[in-house]
N, C-alpha and C positions, 0 to 999 in steps of 0.2 A: 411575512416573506422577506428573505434575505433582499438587501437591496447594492445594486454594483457600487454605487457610490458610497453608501455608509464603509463599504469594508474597503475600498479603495483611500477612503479618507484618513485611517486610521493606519496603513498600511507603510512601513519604511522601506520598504526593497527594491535594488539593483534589478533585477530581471523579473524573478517571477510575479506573477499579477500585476505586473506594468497593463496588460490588455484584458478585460476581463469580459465573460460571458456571463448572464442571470438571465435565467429561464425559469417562470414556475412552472412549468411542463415540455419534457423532451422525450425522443427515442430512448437516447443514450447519450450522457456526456462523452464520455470515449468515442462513441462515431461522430461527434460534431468536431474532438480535436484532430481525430484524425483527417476531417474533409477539412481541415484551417490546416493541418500540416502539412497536404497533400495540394491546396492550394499558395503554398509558401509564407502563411504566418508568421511572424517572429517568433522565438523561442518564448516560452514564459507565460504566454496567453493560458489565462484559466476559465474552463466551461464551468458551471456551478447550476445545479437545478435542485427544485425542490423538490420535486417528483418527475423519474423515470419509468416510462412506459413497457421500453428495454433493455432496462439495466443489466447488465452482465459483473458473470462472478467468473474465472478459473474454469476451464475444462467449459467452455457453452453454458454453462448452467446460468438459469437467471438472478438477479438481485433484486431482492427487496426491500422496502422499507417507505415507513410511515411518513408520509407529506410532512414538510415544516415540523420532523422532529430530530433530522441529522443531517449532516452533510454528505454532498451526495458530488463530487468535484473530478476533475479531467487536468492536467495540465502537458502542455506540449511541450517540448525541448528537444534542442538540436548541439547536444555534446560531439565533437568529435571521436567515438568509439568505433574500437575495428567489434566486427559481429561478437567475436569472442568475448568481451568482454561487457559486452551490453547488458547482457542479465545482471550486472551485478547494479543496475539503477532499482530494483526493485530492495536492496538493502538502503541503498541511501533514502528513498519513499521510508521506509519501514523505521528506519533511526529517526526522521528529522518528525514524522509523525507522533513518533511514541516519547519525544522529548516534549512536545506540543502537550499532551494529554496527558504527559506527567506534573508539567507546569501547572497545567491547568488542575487536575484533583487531589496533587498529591501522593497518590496513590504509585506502585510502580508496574509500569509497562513490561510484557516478555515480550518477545520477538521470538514467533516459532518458524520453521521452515516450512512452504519457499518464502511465504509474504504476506502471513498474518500477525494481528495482534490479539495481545491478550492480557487481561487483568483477573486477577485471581480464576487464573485457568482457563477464563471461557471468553471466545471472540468479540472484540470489541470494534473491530477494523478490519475490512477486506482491502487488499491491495491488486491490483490488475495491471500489467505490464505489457502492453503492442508496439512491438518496436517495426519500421521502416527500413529498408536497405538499399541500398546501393552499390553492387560490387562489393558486400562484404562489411561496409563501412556504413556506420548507423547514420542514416537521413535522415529521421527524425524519432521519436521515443513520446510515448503520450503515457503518463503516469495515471490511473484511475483508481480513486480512494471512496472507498464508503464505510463514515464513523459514524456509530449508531451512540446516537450524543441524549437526549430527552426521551426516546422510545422506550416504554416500561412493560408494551408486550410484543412478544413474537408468536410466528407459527409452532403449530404444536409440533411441525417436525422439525424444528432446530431442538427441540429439545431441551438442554441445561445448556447446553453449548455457546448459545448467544447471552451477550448481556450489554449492556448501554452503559453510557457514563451516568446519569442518573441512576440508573437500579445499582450501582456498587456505591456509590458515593452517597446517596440520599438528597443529590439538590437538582435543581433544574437547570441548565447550563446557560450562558448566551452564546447562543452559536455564531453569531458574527466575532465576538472575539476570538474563541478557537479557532476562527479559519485563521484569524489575522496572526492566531502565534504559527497551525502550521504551515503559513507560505513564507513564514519570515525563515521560520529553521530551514525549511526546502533551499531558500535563497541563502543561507549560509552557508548550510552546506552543500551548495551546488560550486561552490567557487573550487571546492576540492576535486568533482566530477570534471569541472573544467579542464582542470591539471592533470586527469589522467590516474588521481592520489584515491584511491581508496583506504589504504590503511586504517586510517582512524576509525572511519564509517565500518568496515567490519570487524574493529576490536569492538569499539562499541555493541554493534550488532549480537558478537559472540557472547560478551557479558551479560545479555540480555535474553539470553536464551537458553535454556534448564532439558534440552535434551538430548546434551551430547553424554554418553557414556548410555545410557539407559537404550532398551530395546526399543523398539519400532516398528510398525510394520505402513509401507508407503504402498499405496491403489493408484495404481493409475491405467488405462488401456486394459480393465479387465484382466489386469497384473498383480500381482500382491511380490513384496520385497522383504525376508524380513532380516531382520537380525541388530544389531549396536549399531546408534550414531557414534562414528568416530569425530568425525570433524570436518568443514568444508574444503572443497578444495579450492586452486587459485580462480575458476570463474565462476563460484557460488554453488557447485554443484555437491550435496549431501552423499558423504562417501559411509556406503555402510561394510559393518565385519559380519557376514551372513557364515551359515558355516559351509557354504564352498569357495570359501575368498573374498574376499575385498570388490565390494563393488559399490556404482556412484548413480547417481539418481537426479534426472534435471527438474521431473514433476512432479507432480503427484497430492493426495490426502497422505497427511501422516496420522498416526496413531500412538502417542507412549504408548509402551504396554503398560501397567501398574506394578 
């Protein structure tokens, strides 16, 4: 079992994981950052458990994953963003993770839209984003990640879809050091979030992701979208070329088409 103070001792960073939570069994990391945000927490506290009971994915649906074979983590933060522009912490999670897990296999990372990851095409990392408001301006933002780090099987209905850092790489990982690389990148690049600077964090993001020009087709609400990613717009949201015009898209499953 991951333990708070192994990963905290190895640990260099400004804010995030200054305060840390370890649970071998919770609800949900995300409901516990949000009741530490919601009771005035500092920024940076990170939930971490080894098994969730009700782990959440995107759209309600639930997450799963194998005890003591990946990281299963929450972390809270209090940027000053107006509403608008909060969604786009779900690219900074997405950057500062997928440089973590490149570090670590070697291998390279995409970033698909809204907030997964992925190595040779199939999901390695779910991202989860609950933000807080106040009058429009973000109170507080709880980041929720699940990297499927040592897990060599899944359910038969993920499919081909899922894969593990193990099953692409061929080795067993220590997962207390990939947490310690991704709170350090989070903490890196959180100093840019601070500033208000996204730039970088969505060049990065763009070069990272192989599905703009190519068709699509995005579900969400019992909705189908289809038509070319063109390109993001200024608060993250997926603008497609359908053939009745130009339209933009905040959620959703995507789909290449092939």
């Amino acid at each position: 079992m991951l333990s708070k103070e192994e990963v905290q001792r190895g640990l260099n960073t400004r804010i995030v994981g200054k305060k840390m939570f370890v649970f071998e069994s919770i609800d949900s990391t995300s409901t516990c950052a949000k009741a530490l945000g919601d009771a005035g927490t500092e920024e940076g506290a990170v939930v971490v458990a080894e098994h969730q009971s009700q782990g959440r994915a995107r759209h309600g649906r639930s997450w799963e994953a194998e005890p003591e074979k990946n990281l299963l983590f929450s972390i809270l933060l209090r940027p000053s963003l107006e509403k608008d522009n909060a969604g786009l912490l779900s690219f900074y999670a997405s950057v500062a993770i997928a440089r973590a897990i490149e570090s670590t296999t070697g291998l390279p990372v995409e970033c698909k839209w809204p907030n997964d990851l992925l190595m040779n095409g199939k999901k390695c990392c779910g991202i989860l984003l609950e933000n807080s408001y106040q009058q429009n301006v973000l109170s507080y933002s709880v980041l929720g990640a699940g990297v499927n780090v040592n897990q060599l099987d899944f359910p038969s209905a993920y499919g081909s879809r899922v894969t593990s850092l193990a099953l692409e790489c061929g080795n067993e990982y220590d997962r207390k050091q990939i947490l310690q690389k991704i709170l350090g990148e989070l903490d890196l690049l959180y100093l840019s979030v601070l500033r208000q600077d996204f730039t970088r964090i969505l060049d990065e993001w763009l070069r990272r992701c192989r599905m703009f020009g190519h068709d699509v087709t995005v579900r969400h609400h019992n909705q189908e979208v289809h038509g070319t990613a063109v390109r993001l717009n200024e608060d993250g949201g997926l603008v497609i070329q359908t053939t009745g015009g130009i339209t933009t898209v905040y959620a959703g499953d995507v789909s290449v088409v092939p």
